[in-house]
Backbone as CSV, one residue per row, in Angstrom:
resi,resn,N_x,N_y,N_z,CA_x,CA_y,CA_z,C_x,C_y,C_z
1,UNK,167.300,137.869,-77.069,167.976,136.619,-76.814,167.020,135.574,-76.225
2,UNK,166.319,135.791,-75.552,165.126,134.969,-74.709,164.208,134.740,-76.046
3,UNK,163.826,135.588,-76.983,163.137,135.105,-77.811,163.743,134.030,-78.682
4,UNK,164.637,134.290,-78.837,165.665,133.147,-79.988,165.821,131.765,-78.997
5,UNK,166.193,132.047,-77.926,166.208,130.539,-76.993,165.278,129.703,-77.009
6,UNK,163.938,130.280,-77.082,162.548,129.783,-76.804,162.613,129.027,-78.526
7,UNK,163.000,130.073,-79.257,162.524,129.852,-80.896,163.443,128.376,-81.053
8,UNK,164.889,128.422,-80.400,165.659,127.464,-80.544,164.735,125.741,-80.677
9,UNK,164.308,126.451,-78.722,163.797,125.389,-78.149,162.843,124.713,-78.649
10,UNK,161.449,125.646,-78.903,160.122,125.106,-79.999,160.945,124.126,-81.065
11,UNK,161.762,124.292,-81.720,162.625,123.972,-82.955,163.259,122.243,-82.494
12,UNK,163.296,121.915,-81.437,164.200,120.627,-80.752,163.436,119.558,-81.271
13,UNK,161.907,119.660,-81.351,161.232,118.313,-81.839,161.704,117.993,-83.214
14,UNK,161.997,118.809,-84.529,162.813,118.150,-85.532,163.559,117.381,-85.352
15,UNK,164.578,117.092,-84.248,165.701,116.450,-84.022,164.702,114.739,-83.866
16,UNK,165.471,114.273,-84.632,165.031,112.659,-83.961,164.825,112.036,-82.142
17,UNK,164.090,111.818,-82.083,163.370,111.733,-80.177,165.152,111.163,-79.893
18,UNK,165.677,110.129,-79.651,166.765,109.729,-79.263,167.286,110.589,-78.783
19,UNK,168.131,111.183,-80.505,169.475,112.385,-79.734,168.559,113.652,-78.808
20,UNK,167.307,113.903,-79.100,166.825,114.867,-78.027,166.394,114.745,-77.109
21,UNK,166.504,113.547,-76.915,165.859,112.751,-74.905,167.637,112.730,-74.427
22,UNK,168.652,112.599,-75.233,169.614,112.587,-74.539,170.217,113.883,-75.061
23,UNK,170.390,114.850,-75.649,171.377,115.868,-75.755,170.512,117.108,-76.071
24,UNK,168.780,117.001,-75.749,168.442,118.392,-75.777,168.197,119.553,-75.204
25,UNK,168.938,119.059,-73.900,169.402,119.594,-72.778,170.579,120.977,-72.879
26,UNK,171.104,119.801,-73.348,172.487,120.487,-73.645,172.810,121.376,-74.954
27,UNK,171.826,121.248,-75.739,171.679,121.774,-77.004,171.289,122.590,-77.042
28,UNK,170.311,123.272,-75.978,169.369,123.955,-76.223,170.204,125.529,-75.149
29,UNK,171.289,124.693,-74.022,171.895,125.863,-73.184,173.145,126.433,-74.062
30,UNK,173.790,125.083,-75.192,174.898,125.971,-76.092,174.256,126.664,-76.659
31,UNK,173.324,126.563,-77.372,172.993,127.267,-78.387,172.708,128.890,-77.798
32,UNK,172.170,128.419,-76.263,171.546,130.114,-75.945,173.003,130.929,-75.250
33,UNK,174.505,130.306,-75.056,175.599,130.336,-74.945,176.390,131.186,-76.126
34,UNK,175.887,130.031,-77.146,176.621,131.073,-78.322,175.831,132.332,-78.832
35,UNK,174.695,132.028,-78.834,174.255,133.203,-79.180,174.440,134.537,-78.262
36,UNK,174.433,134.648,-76.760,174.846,135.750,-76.582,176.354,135.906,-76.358
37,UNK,177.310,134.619,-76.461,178.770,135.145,-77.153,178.806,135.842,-78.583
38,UNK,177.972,135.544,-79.256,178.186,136.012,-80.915,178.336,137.286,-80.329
39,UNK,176.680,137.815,-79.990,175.887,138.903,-79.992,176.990,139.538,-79.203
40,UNK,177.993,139.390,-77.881,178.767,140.286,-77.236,179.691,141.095,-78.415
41,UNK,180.123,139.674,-78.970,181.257,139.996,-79.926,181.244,140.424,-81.160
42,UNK,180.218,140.064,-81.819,180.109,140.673,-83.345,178.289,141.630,-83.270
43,UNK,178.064,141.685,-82.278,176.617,141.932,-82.353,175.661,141.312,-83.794
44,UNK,174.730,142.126,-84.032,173.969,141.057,-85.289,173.984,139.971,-86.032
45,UNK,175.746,140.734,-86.731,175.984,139.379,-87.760,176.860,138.200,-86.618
46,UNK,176.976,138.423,-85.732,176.846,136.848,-85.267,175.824,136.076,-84.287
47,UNK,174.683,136.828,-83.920,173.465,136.250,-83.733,173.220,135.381,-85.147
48,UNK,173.430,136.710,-86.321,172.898,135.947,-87.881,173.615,134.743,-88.140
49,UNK,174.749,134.813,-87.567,176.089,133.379,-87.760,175.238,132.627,-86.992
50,UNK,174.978,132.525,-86.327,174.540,131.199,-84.883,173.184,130.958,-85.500
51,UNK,172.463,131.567,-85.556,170.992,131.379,-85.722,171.287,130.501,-87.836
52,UNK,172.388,130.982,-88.574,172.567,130.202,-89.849,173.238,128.819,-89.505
53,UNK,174.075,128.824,-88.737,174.598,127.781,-88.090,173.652,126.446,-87.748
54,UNK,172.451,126.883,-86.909,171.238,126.249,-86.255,170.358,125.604,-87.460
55,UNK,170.355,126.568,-88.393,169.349,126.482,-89.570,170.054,125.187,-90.648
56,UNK,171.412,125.281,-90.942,171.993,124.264,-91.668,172.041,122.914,-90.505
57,UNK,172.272,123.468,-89.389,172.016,121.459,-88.533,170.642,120.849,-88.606
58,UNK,169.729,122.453,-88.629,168.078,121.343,-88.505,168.127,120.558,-90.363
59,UNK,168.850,121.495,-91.497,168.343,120.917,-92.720,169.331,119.575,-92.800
60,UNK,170.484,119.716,-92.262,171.412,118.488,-92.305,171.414,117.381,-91.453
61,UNK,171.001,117.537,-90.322,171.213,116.996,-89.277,169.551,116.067,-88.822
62,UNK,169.142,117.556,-87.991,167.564,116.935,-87.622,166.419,116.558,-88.707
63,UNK,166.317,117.136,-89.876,165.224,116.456,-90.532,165.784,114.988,-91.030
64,UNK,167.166,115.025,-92.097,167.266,113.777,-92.235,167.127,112.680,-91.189
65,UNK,167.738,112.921,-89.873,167.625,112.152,-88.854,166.408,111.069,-88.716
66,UNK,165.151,112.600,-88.785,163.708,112.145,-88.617,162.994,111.066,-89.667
67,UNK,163.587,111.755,-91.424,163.043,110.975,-92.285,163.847,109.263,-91.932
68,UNK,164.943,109.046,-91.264,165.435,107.864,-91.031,164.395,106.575,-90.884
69,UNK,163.613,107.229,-90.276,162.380,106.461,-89.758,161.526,105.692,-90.349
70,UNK,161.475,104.166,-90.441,160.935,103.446,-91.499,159.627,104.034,-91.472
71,UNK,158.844,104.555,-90.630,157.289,104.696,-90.561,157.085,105.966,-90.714
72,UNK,157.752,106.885,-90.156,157.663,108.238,-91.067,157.929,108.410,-92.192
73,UNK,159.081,107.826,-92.900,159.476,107.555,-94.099,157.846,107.513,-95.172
74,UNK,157.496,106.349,-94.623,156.112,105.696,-95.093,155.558,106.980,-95.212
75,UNK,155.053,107.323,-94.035,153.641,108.213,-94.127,153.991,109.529,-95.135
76,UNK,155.565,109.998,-94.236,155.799,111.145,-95.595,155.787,111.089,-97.407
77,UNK,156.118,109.687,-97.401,155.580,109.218,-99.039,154.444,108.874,-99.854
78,UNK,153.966,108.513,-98.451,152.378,108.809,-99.167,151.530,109.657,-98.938
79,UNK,151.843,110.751,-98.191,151.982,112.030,-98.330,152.056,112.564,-99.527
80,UNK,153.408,112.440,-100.107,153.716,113.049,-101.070,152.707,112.388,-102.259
81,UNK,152.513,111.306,-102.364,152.350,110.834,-103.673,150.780,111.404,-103.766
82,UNK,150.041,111.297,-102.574,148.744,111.549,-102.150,148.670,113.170,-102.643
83,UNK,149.218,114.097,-102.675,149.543,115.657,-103.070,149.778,115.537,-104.559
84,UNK,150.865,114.718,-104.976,151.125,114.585,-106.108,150.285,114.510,-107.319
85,UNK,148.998,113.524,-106.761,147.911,112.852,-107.209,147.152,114.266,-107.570
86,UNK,146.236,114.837,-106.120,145.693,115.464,-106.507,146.246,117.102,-107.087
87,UNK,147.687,117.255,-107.230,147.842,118.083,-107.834,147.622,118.039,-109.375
88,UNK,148.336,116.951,-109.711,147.705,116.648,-111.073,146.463,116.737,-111.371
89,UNK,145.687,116.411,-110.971,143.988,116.523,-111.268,143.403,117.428,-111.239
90,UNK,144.142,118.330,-110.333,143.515,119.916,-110.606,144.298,120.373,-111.568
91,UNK,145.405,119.969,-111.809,146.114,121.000,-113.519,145.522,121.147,-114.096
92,UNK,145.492,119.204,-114.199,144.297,118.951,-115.578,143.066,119.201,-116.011
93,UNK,142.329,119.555,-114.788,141.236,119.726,-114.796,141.150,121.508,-115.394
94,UNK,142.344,122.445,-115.101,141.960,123.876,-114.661,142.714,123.795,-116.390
95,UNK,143.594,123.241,-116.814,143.875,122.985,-118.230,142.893,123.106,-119.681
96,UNK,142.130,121.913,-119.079,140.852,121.672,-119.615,139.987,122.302,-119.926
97,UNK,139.209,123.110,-118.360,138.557,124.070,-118.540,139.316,125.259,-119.134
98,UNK,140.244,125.702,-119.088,140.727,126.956,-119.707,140.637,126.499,-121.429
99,UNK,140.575,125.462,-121.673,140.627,125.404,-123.070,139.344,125.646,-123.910
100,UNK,138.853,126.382,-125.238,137.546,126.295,-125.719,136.855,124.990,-125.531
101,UNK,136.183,124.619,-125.581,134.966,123.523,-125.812,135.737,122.641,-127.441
102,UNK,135.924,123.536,-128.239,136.118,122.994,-129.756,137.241,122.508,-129.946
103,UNK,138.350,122.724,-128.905,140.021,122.352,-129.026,140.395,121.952,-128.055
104,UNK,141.348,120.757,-128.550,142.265,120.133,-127.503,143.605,120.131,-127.543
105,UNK,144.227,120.727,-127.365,145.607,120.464,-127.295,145.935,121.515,-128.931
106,UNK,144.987,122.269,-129.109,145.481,122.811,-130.495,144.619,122.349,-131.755
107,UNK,144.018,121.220,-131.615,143.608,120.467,-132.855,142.041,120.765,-132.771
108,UNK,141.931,121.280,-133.965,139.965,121.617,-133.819,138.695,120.580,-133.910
109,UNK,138.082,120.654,-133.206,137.058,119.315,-133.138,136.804,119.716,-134.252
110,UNK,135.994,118.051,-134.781,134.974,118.478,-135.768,133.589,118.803,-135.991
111,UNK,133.220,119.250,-136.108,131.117,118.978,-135.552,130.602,118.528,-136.569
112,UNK,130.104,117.452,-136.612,129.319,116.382,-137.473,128.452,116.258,-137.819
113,UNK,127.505,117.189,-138.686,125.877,116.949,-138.713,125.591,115.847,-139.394
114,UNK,124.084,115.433,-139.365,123.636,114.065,-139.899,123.679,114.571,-141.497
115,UNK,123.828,113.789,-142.315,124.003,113.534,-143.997,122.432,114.278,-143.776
116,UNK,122.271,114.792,-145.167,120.571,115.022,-145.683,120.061,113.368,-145.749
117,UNK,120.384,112.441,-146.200,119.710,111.165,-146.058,119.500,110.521,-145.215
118,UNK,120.150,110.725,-144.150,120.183,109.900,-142.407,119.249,111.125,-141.404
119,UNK,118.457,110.765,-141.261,117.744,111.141,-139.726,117.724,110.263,-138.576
């Protein structure tokens, strides 16, 4: 139980600074509340209830909260696009190289020697 409280707690900075300068106080003693009510009463599967409980508020609750943020917003998008970028370039690149020298995409180069009359 002390480990899950702590795990709770590490977990509070997802929440947008606001609601956790004012309610992560209090968030952090329900949570270690319910969990050893679950645990009296259902043992495991309701640690597993509380701790799934916790897990759907950080994906519903605290991350959207955070992306709210015009400037995180920002940075996380160019983030992404910045990943995006160089993921592509290594496809393409590992694409490329996996392909013979003589073919692209299926279609066979041609190799061109000079005419007997042209040197």
């Amino acid at each position: 139980m002390v480990l899950s409280a702590f795990v709770y707690r590490a977990m509070l900075p997802l929440y947008p600074d606001d609601l956790r300068q004012v309610f992560g106080e209090e968030m952090a003693e329900t949570f270690a509340e319910d969990l050893e009510c679950a645990r009296r009463e259902r043992g495991v599967s309701g640690v597993i209830a509380v701790w799934g409980r916790a897990g759907f508020e950080i994906v519903t609750i605290a991350i959207p909260g955070r992306l709210a943020s015009a400037a995180l917003t920002a940075r996380a998008l160019s983030v992404a696009l910045h990943l995006a970028v160089v993921v592509a370039i290594i496809a393409v690149g590992a694409i490329r190289e996996a392909m013979p020298r003589h073919e692209w995409h299926g279609v066979v180069g041609l190799h061109l020697r000079p005419s007997a009359g042209r040197r």
